[in-house]
C-alpha positions as a Markdown table, in Angstrom:
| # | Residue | x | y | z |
|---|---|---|---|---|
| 1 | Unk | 111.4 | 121.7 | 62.6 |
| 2 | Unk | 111.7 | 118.2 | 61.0 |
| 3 | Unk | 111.6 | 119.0 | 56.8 |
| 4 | Unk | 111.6 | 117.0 | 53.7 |
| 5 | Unk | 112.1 | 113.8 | 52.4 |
| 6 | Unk | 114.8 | 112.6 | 55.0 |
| 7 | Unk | 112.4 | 113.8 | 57.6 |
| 8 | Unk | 109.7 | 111.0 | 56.4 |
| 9 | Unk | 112.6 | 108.3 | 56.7 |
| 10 | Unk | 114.1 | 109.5 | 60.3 |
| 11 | Unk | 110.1 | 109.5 | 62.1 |
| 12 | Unk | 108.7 | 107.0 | 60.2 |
| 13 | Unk | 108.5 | 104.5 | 63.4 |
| 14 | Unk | 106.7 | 107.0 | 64.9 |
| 15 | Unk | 103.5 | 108.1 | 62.7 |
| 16 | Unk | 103.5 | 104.9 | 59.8 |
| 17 | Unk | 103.8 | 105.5 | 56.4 |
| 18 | Unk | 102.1 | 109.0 | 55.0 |
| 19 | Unk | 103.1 | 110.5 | 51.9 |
| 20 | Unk | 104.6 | 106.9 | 50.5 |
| 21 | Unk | 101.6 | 105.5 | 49.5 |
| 22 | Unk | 98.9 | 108.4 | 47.9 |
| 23 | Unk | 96.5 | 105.3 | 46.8 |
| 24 | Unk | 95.5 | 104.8 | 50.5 |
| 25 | Unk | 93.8 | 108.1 | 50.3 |
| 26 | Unk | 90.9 | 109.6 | 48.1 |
| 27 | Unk | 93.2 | 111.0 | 44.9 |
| 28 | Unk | 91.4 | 114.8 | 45.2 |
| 29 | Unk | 92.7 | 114.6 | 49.3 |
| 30 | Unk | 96.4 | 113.4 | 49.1 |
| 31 | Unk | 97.6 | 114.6 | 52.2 |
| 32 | Unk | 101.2 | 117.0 | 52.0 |
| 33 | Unk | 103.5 | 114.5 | 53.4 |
| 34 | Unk | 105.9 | 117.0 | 54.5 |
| 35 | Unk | 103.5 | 119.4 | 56.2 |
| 36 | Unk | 101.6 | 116.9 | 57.8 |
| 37 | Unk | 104.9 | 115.7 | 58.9 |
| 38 | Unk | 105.6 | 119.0 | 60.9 |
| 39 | Unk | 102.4 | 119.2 | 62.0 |
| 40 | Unk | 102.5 | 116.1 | 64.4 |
| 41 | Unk | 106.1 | 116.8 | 65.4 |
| 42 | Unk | 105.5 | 120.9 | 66.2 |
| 43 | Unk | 102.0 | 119.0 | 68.0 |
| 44 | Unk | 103.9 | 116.9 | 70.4 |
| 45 | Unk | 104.0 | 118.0 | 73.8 |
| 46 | Unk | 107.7 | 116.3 | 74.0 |
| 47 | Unk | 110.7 | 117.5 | 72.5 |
| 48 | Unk | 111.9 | 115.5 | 69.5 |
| 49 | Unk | 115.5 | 116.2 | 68.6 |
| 50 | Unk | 117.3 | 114.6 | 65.4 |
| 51 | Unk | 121.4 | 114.1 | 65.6 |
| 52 | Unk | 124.0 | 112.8 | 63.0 |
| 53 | Unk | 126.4 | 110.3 | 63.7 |
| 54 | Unk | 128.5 | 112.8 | 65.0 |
| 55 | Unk | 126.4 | 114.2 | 67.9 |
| 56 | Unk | 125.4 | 117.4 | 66.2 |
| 57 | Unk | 121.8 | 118.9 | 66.3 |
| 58 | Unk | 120.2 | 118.3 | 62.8 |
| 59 | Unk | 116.4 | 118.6 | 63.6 |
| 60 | Unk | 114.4 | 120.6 | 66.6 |
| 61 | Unk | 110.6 | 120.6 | 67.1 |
| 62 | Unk | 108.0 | 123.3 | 68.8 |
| 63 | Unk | 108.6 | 120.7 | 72.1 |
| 64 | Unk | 112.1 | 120.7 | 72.2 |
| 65 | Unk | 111.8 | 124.8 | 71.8 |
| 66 | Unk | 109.4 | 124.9 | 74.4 |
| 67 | Unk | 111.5 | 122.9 | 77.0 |
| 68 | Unk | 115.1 | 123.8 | 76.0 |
| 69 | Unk | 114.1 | 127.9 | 75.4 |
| 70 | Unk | 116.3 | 127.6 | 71.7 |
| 71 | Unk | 114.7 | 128.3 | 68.7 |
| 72 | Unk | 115.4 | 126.1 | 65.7 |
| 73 | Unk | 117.8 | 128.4 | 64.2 |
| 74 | Unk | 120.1 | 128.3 | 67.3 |
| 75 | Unk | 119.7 | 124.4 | 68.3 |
| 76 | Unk | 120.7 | 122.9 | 65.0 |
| 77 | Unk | 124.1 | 122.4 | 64.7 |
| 78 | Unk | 124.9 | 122.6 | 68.6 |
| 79 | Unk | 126.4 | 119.5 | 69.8 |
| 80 | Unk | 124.4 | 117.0 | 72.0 |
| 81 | Unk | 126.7 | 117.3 | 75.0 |
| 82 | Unk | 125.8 | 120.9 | 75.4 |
| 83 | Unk | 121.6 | 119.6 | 75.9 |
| 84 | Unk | 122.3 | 118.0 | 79.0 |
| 85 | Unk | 123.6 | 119.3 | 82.5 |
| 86 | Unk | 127.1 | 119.0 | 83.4 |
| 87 | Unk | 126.9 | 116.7 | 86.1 |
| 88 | Unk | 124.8 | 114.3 | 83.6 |
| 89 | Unk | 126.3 | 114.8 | 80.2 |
| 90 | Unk | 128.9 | 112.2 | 79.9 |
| 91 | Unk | 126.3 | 109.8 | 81.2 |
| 92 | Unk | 123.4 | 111.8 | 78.2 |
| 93 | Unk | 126.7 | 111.1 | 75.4 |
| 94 | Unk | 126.8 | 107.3 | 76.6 |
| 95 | Unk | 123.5 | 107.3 | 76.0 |
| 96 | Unk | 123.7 | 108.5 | 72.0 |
| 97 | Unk | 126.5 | 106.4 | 71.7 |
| 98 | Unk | 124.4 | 103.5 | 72.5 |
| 99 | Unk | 121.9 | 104.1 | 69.9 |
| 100 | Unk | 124.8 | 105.1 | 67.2 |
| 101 | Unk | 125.7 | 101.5 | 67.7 |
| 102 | Unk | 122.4 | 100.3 | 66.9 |
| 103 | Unk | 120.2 | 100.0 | 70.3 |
| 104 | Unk | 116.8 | 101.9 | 71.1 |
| 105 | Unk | 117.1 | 103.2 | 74.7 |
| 106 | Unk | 114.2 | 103.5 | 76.2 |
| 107 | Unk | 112.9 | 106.0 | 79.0 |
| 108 | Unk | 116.3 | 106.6 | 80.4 |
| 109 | Unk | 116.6 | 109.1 | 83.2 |
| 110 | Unk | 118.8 | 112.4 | 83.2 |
| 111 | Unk | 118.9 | 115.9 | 83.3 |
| 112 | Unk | 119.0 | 118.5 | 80.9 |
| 113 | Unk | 120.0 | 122.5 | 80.9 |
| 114 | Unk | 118.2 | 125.2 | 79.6 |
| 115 | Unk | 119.5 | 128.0 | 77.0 |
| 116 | Unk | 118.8 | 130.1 | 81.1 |
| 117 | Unk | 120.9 | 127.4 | 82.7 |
| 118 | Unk | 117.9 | 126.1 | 84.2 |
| 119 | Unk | 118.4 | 122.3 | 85.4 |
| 120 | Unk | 115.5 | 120.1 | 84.3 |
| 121 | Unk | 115.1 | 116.6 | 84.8 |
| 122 | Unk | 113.9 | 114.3 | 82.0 |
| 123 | Unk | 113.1 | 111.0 | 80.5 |
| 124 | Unk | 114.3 | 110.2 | 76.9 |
| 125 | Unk | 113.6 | 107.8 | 74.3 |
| 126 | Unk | 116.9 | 107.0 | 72.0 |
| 127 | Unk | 116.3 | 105.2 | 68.5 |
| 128 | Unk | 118.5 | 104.8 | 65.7 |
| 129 | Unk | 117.7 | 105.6 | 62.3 |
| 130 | Unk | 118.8 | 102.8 | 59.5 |
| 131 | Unk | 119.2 | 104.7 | 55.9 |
| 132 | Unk | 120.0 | 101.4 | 53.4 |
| 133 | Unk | 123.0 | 100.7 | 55.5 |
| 134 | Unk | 123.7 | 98.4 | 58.6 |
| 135 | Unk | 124.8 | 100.9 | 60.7 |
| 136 | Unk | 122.6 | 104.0 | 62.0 |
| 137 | Unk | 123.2 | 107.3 | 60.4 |
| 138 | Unk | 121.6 | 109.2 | 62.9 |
| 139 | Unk | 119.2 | 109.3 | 66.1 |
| 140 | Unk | 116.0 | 110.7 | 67.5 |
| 141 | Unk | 115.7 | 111.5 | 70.9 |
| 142 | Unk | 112.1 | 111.5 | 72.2 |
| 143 | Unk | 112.9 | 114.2 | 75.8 |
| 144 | Unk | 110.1 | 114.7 | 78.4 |
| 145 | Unk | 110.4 | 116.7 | 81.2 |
| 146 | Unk | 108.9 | 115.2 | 84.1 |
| 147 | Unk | 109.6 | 118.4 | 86.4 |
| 148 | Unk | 106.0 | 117.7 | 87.4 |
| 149 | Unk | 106.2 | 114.0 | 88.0 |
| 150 | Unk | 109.5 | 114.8 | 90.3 |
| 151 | Unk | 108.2 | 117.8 | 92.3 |
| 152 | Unk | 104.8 | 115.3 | 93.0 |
| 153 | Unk | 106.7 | 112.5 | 93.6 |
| 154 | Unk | 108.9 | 114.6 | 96.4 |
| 155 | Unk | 105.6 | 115.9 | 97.9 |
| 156 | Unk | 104.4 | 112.6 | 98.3 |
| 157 | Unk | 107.3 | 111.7 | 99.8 |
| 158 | Unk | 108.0 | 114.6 | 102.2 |
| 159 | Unk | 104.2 | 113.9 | 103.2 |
| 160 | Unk | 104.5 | 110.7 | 104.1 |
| 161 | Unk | 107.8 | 111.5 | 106.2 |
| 162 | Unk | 105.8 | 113.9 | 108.1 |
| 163 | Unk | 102.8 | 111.8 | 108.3 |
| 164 | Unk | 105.3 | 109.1 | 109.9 |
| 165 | Unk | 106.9 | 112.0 | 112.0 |
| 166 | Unk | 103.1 | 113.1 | 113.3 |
| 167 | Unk | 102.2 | 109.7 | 114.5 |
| 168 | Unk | 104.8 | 109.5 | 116.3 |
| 169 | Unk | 104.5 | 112.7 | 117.8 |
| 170 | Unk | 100.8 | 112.6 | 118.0 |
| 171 | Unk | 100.8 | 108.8 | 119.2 |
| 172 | Unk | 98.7 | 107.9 | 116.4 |
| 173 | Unk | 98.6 | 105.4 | 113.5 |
| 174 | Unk | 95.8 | 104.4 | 110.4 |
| 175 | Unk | 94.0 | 101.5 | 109.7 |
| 176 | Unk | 92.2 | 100.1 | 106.4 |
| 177 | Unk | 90.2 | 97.4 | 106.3 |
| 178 | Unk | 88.9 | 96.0 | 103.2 |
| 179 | Unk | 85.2 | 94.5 | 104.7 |
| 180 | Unk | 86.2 | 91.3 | 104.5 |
| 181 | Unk | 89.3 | 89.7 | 106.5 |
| 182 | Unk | 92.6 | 91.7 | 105.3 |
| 183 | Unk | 93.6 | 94.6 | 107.3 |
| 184 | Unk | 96.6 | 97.4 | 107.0 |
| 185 | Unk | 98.6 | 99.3 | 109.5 |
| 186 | Unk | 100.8 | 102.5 | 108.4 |
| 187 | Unk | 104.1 | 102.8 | 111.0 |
| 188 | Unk | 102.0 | 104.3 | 113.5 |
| 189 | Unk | 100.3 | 101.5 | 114.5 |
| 190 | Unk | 103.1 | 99.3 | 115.0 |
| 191 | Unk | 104.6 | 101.5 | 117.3 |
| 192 | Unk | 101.8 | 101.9 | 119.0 |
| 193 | Unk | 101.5 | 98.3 | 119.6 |
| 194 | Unk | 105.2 | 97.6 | 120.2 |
| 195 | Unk | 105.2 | 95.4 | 117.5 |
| 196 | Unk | 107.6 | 94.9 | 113.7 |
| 197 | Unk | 106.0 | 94.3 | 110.4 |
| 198 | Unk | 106.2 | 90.9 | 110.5 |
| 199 | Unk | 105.1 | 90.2 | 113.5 |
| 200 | Unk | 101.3 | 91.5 | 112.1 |
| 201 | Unk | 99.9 | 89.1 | 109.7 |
| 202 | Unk | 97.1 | 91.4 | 108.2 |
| 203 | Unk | 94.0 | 89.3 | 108.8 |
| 204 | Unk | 90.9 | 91.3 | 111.2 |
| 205 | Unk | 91.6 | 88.4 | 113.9 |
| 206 | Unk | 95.1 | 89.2 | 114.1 |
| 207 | Unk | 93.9 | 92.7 | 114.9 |
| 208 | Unk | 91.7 | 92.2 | 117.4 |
| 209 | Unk | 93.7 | 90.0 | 119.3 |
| 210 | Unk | 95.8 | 92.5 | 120.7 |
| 211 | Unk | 92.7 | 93.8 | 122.4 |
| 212 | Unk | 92.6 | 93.1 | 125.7 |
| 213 | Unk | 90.6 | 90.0 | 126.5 |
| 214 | Unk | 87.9 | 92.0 | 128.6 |
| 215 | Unk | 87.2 | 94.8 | 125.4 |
| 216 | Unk | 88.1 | 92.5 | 122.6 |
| 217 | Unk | 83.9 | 92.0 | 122.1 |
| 218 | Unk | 82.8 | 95.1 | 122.2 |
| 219 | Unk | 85.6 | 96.6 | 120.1 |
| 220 | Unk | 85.1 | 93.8 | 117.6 |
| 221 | Unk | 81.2 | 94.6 | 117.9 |
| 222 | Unk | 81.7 | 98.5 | 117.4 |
| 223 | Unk | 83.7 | 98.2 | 114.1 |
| 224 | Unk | 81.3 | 95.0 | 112.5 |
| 225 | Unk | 78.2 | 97.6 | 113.5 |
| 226 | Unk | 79.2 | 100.8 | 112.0 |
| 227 | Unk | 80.4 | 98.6 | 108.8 |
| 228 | Unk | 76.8 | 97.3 | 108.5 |
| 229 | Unk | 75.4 | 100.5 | 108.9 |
| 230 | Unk | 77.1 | 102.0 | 106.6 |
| 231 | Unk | 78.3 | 105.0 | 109.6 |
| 232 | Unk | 81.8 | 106.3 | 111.2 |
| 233 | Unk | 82.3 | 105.5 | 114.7 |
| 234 | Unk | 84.3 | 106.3 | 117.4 |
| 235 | Unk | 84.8 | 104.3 | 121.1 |
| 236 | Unk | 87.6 | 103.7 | 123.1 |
| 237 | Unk | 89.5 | 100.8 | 124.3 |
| 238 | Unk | 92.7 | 98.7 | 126.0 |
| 239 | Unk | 95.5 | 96.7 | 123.5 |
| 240 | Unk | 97.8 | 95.0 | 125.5 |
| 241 | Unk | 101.5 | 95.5 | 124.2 |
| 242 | Unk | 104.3 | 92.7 | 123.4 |
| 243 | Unk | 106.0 | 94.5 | 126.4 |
| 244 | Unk | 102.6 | 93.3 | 128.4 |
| 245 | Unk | 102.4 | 97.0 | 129.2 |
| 246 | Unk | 98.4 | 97.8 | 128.8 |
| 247 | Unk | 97.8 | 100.5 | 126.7 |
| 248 | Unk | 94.3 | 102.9 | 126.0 |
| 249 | Unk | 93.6 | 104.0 | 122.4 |
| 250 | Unk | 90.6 | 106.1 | 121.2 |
| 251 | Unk | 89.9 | 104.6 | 117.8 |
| 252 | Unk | 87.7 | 106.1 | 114.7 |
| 253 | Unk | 86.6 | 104.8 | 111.6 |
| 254 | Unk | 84.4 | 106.1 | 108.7 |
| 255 | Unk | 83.3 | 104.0 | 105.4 |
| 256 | Unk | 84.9 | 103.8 | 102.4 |
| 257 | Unk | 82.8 | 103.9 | 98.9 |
| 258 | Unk | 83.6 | 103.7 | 95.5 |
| 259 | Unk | 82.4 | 106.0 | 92.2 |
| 260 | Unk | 79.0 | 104.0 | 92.9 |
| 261 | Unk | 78.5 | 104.4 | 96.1 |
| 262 | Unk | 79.4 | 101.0 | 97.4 |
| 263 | Unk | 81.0 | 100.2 | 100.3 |
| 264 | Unk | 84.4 | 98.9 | 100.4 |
| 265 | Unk | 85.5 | 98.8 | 103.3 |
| 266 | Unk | 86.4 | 100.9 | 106.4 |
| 267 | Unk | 89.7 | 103.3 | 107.1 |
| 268 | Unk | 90.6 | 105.3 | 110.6 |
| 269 | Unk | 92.9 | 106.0 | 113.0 |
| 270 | Unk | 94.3 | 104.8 | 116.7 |
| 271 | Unk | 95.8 | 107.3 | 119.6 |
| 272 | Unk | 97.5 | 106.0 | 122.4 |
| 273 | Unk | 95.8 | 107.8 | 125.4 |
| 274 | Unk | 97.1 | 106.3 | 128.1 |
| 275 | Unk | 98.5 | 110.0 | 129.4 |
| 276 | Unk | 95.2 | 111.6 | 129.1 |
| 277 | Unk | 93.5 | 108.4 | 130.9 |
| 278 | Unk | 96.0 | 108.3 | 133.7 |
| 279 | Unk | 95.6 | 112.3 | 134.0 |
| 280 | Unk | 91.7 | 112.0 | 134.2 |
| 281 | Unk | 91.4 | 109.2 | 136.7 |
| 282 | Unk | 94.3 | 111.6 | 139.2 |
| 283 | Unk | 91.7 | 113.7 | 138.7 |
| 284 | Unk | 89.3 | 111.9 | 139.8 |
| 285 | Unk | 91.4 | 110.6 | 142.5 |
| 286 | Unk | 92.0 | 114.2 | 143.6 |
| 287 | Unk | 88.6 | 115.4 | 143.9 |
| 288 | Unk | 87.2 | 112.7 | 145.4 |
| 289 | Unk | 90.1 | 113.3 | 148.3 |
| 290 | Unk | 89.4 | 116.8 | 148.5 |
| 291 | Unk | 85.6 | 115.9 | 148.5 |
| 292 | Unk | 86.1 | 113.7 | 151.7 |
| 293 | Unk | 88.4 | 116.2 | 153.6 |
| 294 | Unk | 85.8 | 118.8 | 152.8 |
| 295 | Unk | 83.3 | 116.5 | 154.5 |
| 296 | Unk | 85.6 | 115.5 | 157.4 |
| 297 | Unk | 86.4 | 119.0 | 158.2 |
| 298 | Unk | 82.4 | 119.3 | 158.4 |
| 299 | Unk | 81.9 | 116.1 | 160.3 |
| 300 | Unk | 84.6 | 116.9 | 162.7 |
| 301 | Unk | 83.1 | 120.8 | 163.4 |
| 302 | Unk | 79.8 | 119.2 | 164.2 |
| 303 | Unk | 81.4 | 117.1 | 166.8 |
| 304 | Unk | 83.5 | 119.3 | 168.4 |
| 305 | Unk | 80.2 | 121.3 | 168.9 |
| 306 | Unk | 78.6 | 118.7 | 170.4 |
| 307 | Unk | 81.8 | 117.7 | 172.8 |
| 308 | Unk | 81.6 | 121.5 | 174.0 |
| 309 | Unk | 78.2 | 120.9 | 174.9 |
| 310 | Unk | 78.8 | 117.4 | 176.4 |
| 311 | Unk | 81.6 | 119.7 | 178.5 |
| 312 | Unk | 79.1 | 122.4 | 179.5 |
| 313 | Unk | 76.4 | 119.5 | 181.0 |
| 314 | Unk | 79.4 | 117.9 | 182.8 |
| 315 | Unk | 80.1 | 120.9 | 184.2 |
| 316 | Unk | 76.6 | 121.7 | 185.6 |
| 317 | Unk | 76.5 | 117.9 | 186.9 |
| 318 | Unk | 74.4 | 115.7 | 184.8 |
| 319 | Unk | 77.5 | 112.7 | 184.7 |
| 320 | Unk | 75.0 | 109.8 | 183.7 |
| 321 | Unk | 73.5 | 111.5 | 180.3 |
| 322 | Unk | 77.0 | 113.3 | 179.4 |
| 323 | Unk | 78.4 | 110.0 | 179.8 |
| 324 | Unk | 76.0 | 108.2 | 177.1 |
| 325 | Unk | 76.5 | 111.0 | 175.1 |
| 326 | Unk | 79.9 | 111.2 | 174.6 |
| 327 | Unk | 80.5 | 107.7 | 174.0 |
| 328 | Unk | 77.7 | 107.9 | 171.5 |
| 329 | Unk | 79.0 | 111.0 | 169.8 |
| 330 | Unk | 82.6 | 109.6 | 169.8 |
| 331 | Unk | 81.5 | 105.6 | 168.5 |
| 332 | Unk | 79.4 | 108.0 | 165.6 |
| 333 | Unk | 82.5 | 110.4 | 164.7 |
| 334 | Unk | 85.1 | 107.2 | 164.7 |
| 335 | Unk | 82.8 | 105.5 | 162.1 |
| 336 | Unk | 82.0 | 108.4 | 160.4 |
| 337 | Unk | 85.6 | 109.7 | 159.6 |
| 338 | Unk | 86.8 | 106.6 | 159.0 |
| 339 | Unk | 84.7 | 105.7 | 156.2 |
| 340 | Unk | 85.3 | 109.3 | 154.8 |
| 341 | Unk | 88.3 | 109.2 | 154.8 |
| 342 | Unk | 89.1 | 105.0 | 153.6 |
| 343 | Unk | 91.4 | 103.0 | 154.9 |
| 344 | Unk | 94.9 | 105.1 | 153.2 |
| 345 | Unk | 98.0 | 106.4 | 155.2 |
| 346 | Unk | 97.5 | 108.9 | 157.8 |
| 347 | Unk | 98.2 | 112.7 | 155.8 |
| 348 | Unk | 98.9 | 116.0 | 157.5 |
| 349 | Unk | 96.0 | 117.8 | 157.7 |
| 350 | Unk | 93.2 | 115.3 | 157.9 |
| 351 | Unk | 91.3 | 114.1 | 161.3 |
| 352 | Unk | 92.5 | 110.4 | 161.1 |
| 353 | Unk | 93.9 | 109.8 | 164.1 |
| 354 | Unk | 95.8 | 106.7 | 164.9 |
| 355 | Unk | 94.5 | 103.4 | 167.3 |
| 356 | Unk | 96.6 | 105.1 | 169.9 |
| 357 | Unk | 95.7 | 108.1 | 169.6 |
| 358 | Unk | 91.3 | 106.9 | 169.4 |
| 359 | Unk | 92.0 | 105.3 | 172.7 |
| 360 | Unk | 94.0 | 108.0 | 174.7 |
């Protein structure tokens, strides 16, 4: 802990004048300077550390306990080298030096070690201390450990990587737009498009441009509606890439509101789903061709009935009526199967015959 008059002198900069000047308080209240001293140092949450011209440990507080694990007893008179971690400590003495020669250093970054050997890193504060000389007698170091503020910092970060690493995966990107004419794409959305940062300019036209002329309305008319009403939305639409390759993205939005409930604009996402659109409309393909064969194969057992019976009247002699018949059944059949079956390339399998083979 910080004690006596010296004490007053080295952390003066930091809590003002106390004990120097009783008038400023009622005479039957005069404050203890040096307990009320300790009591804001042993109160900081930071560790404040006092060292003498030669690097040595003079003062420890309840932070610097707290974040080193050395009591006060055991911290004062360890040198300053032995508070940081190896790999830093040449750059931590640079530091001290700097203030022994009369400069404040100010949130400088670096890592200390633990009485466990525990590795933390920290920000610290270096000022100099003037006692009725022009050079500094000794320093304070103001430490903070910012364990928390790293370990966030690389969660944000390792988010953010596998937010990037998601879209591509997932063939998605974000969108905000403010309600008024600026818009934002995260990585996502650029690759989605085909298109570099600087080839967006951020304004709501330039982001409905890259619709594709025939759903640029109605896309435009989506978004504007569910901003007026104050609801998400989702539709579906084409963007037509720099590549001129034409893509199809589902798109959803949902409001943004402040504290107050007022909205500020809209935020949502894009997925390319050209796959699943190509996939649905083979699909589509598919069972409409199965549909027709299914029919053909129905059409063509109805005529083959009818030909057997054409065969049997032949047979017993009525020429004239067989006659009409079979050319009527056949003209029907040809027409029939023919518009079944559309105007493709001949597939094993189906009754499409060729010219050549209508005529024999």
């Amino acid at each position: 802990m910080f004690h006596g008059a010296s004490a007053r002198g080295v952390v003066a900069s930091y809590i003002g004048p106390v004990a120097e000047h009783p008038d400023t308080a009622p005479p039957d209240r005069a404050p203890d300077g040096d307990a009320f001293i300790d009591a804001v140092l042993d109160s900081a949450d930071d560790a404040i550390v006092g060292l003498d011209a030669n690097g040595v440990v003079t003062r420890w507080n309840a932070g610097a306990r707290r974040l080193f694990g050395y009591e006060e007893a055991e911290a004062v008179g360890r040198r300053a080298p032995s508070l940081f971690a190896e790999h830093r400590r040449a750059e931590g003495v640079g530091l001290l030096e700097r203030a022994l020669l009369g400069e404040r250093v100010e949130r400088a970054e670096s890592d200390a070690v633990r009485k466990d050997g525990l590795v933390v890193p920290v920000w610290l504060t270096v000022t100099p201390v003037f006692r009725r000389s022009a050079a500094p007698t000794e320093v304070v170091a103001v430490i903070r450990d910012v364990s928390e503020q790293k370990l966030a910092a690389a969660t944000l970060a390792e988010s953010e990587e596998r937010l990037r690493e998601s879209e591509v995966l997932a063939h998605t990107g974000a969108w905000l737009w403010d309600g008024h004419d600026r818009v934002q794409w995260s990585e996502g959305m650029y690759g989605i498009h085909g298109l570099g940062p600087r080839d967006f300019d951020g304004t709501l036209a330039a982001h409905f441009a890259l619709v594709l002329a025939d759903d640029r309305q109605a896309a435009s008319a989506e978004l504007l509606a569910a901003f007026g009403a104050r609801r998400p939305f989702e539709t579906e639409y084409r963007i037509e890439r720099r590549d001129g390759a034409t893509v199809w993205v589902y798109v959803r939005g949902q409001p943004l509101f402040d504290g107050l409930e007022r909205l500020q604009g809209m935020t949502g996402i894009y997925q390319d789903v050209s796959e699943r659109r190509r996939a649905e409309q083979d699909r589509r393909l598919l069972s409409e061709a199965q549909m027709r064969q299914t029919q053909a194969r129905e059409i063509n057992d109805e005529i083959v009935q009818r030909l057997v019976v054409a065969q049997m009247a032949f047979e017993l002699g009525e020429h004239d009526r067989v006659n009409d018949a079979l050319q009527t059944t056949l003209e029907t059949a040809r027409h029939l199967v023919t518009d079944l079956l559309g105007d493709g390339p001949i597939e094993p399998g189906t009754l499409r015959r060729t010219s050549s083979a209508e005529s024999a």
